[in-house]
N, C-alpha and C positions, 0 to 999 in steps of 0.2 A: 620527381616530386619529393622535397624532402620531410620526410615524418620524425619528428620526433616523441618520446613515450615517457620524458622527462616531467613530471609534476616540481612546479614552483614550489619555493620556499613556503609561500601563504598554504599553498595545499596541502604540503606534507604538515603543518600546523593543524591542519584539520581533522584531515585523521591522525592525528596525534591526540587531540582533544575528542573527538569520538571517542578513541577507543579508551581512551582517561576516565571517559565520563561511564561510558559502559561499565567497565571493572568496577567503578566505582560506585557504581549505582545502580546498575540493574542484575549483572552475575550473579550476587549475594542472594536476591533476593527472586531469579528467574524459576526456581524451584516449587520454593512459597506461592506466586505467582498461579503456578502451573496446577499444583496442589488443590487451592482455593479458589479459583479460575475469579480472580478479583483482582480488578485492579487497583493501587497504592496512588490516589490521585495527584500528591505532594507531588509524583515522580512528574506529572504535566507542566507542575509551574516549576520545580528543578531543570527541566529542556528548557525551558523561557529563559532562563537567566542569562546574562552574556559570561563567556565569550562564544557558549554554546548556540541561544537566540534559536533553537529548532522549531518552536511553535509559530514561527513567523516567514519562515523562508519562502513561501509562497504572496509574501506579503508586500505591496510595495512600502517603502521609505514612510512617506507622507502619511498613511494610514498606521506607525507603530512598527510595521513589520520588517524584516531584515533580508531581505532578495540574496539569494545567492543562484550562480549558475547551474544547470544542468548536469555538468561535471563535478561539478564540489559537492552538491546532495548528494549524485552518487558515491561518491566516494564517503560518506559520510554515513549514508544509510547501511554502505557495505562493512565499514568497522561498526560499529552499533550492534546492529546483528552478529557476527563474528565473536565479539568481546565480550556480547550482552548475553551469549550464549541463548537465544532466541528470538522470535518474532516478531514481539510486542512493541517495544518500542521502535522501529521501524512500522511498524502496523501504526502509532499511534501518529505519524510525521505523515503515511499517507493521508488517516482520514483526515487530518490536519489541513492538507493540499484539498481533496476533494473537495470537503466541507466549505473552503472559500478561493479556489482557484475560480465557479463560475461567478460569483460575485465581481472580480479581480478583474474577471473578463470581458462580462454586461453588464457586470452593475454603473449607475451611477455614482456622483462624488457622495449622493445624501446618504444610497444604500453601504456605499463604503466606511462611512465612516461611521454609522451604527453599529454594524456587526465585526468590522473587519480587527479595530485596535482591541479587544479585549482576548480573542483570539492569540495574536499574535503575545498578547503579556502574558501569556498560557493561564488567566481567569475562568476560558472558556471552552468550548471546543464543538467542533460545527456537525451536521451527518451530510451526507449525500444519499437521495432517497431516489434512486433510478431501478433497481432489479424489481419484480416481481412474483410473486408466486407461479402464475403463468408465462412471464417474461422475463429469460435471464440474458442470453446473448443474443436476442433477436430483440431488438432495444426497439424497433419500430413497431413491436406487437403490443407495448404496454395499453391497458387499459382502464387506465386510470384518468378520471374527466375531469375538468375544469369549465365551469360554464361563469361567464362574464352575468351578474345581480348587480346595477347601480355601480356604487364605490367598492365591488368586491368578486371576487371570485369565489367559487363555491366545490372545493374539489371532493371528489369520491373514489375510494378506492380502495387498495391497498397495496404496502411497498415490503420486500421483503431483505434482509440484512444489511440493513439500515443500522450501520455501527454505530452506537454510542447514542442511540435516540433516545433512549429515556433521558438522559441527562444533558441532550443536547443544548446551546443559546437559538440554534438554528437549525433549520433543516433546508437546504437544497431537494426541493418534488418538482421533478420533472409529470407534467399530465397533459393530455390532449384536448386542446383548446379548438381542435378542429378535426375532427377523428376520418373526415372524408379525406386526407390530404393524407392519410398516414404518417409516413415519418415527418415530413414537413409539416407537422400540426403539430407537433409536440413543444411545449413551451415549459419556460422554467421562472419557478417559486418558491419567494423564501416563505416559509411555513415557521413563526416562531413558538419555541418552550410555550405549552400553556394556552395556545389557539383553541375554542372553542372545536369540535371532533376530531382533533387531533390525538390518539392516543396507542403508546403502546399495549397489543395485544400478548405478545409473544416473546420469549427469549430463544434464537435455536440455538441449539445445543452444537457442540462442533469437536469433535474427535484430539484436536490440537487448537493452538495459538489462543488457550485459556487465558482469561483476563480480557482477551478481546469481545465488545457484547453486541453478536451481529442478533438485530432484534426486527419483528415484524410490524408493521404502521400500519393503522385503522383510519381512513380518513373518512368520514364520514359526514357529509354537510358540512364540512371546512371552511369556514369561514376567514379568507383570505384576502388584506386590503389589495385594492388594484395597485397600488404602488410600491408592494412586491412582487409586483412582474418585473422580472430580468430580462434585460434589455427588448427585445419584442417577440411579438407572438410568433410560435413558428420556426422560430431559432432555438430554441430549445436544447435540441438532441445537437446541433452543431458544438454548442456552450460546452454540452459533457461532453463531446468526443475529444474537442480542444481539450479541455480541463487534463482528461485520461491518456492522451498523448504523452504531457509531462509526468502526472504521477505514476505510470507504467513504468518510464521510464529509470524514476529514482528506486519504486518496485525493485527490478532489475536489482541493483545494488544490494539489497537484500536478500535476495535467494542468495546472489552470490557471498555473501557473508555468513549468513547459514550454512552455505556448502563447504565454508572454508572451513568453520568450524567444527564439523563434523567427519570435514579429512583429517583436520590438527588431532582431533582426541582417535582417531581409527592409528594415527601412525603413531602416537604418543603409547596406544594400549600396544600395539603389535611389538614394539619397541621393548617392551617390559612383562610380557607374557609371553613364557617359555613352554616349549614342549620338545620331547625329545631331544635335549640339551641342547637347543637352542633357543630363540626369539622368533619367533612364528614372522617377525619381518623378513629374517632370511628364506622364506619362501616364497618361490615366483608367483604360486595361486595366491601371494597376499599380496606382495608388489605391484605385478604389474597392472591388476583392477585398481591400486591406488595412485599408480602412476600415470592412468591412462584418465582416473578424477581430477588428477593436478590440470594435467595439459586441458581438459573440459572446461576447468575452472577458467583458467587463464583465456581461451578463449572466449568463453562468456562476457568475461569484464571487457574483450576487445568490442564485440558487438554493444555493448552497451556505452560504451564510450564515443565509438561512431553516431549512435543515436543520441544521446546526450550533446556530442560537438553540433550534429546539424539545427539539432533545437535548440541552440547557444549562437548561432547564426544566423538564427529567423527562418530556418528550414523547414519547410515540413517533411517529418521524421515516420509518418504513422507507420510504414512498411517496416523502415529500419528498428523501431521501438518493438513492434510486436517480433520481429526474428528474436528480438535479442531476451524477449520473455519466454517465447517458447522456448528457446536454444536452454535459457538459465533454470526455467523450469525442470525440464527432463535431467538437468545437471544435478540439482537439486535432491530430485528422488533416488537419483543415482548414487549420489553422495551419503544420501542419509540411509539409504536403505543399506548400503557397502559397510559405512560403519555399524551397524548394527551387528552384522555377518563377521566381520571380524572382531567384535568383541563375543560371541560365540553367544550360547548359553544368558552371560552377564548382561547383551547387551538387550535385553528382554524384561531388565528389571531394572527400580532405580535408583540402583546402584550407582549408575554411571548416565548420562544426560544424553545416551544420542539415540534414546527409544522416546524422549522427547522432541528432541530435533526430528523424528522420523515423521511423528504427529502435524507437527505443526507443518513441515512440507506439504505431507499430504493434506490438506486442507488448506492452504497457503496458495500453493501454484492455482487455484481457481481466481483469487483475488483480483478483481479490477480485468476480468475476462478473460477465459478457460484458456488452455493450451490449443486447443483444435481450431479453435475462433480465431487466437494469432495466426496459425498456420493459415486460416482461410483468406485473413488478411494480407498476409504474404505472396500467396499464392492470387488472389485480385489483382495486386500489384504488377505482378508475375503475367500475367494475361492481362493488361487491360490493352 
């Protein structure tokens, strides 16, 4: 069977212009960022603009948006991160995906075309509100209700890191429209800016990936027209699981981008930090933990690329998608924690940016479903 590993001309353009736009635009300023744990919102409609077009890549043609493959986000989100010297801006392409992949997916033409084009001109930016306080990776346990009034749905509850919901145009709430059926009752709702008890209660706080605002949802007697029901009752949890298949995916690209960057600056310090008349690279206790990160890395990107190609062919990927976050995941901590250790002492402070890259891992790999949850999925797969 013949494989080849050769990325097109269009591709290598892409990460070309990634990693253009990174340096260019978010390096300078991932510090500040991290600093102020705010984010610099220009930087949303700067992604909008072409040849870049990131706020829309989830977006079909018709509706404003700019569709790119599986493969090409990935490689996209992987120089971003990498270049961009942190999380953020790849964090901000997922909730991007989230926020209107299930729309993309159940919605109709009327709801597409309300919420979807403003989005994708980066004016706006959407949340997906599925986790809960009591429900994080047992998705079928949420308990959050929706009961059908007239012309409206009336939900209750509450939703917890719920990115970017104060400022949201939209909210993606998945709730139980029929709680006897368990997961198969769970249906999904657009919840807009401004809804009658709709309101953020909460900011959590998060160790890393500052600037990012994962925030807590108060739904309370929600007042919610029936004609933001997304596509039908019941389908719900299908919606996100589709939706989370792809943005996992591009995820993937991400950690691995992070990890790259945090072996570049581990080998860049070891290279130029001497002891004992020499460069602490000449030794094996520093080489081969960073040689044995490269070979991690590299593999990573293969698993991700295999699950990106099947979900580019209309395959479902969900086994291969989750290998390849857990797999990137544990590379990730690997990576970042490694550099730390070999910048010594330094890399403790910040001085040097990979006791941020450690932060933002470590709170990072949970993102769009834990390491242990992939593994369970793997392992389903595995035994079914």
């Amino acid at each position: 069977m013949p494989v080849a590993f050769d990325l097109t001309p269009e591709q290598e353009e892409l990460r070309h212009q990634a990693r253009e736009f990174a340096e260019r635009e978010i390096a300078p300023i991932a510090a500040e960022i991290d600093e102020k744990d705010e984010l610099p919102w220009d930087l949303w409609g700067k992604m909008s603009q072409p040849p870049y077009c990131y706020t829309g890549q989830f977006i079909p043609t018709e509706y404003g948006g700019y569709p790119r493959k599986l493969v090409d986000m990935c490689l996209i989100t992987e120089e971003l991160a990498c270049a961009g010297q942190g999380a953020i801006t790849v964090a901000l392409i997922e909730v991007g995906g989230v926020g209107t992949a299930p729309i993309v997916t159940a919605g109709n033409h009327t709801q597409k075309q309300k919420w979807l084009p403003s989005i994708a001109a980066g004016q706006a930016v959407g949340c997906f509100a599925l986790t809960e306080p009591r429900a994080g990776s047992d998705t079928a346990a949420i308990e959050t209700r929706a009961e059908r009034s007239g012309d409206y749905y009336i939900l209750n509850g509450r939703k917890r890191y719920a990115s970017f919901a104060s400022i949201c145009q939209h909210a993606v709430v998945f709730a139980k429209t029929d709680p006897s059926k368990g997961a198969r009752g769970i249906s999904a709702f657009v919840v807009e800016q401004g809804s009658s008890g709709f309101s953020v209660i909460e900011k959590v706080p998060c160790i890393g990936m500052h600037g990012h605002q994962d925030e807590e949802v108060l739904l309370d007697n929600c007042r919610v027209p029936a004609e933001n029901l997304l596509g039908e009752e019941g389908r719900g949890l299908h919606y996100a699981l589709a939706t989370l298949d792809d943005t996992r995916t591009t995820l993937v690209g991400g950690f691995i981008g992070l990890a790259r960057a945090a072996l570049e600056a581990a080998v860049k310090f070891a290279k130029a930090r001497h002891t004992f008349g020499q460069p602490i690279a000449e030794y094996q206790a520093i080489r081969f933990p960073l040689a044995d990160t490269s070979v991690e890395i590299d593999a990573a990107r293969l698993l991700m690329f295999k699950a990106a190609w099947l979900g580019d062919q209309g395959q479902r990927h969900t086994a291969e998608t989750a290998a390849a976050k857990a797999f990137a995941s544990e590379v990730l901590i690997k990576a970042t924690n490694l550099a730390v250790e070999v910048h010594g002492g330094f890399g403790g402070t910040r001085r040097f940016p990979v006791e941020r890259f450690l932060r933002d891992a470590r709170i990072w790999v949970f993102a769009q479903g834990a390491p242990n949850i992939m593994k369970l999925i793997v392992a389903r797969d595995l035994f079914k």
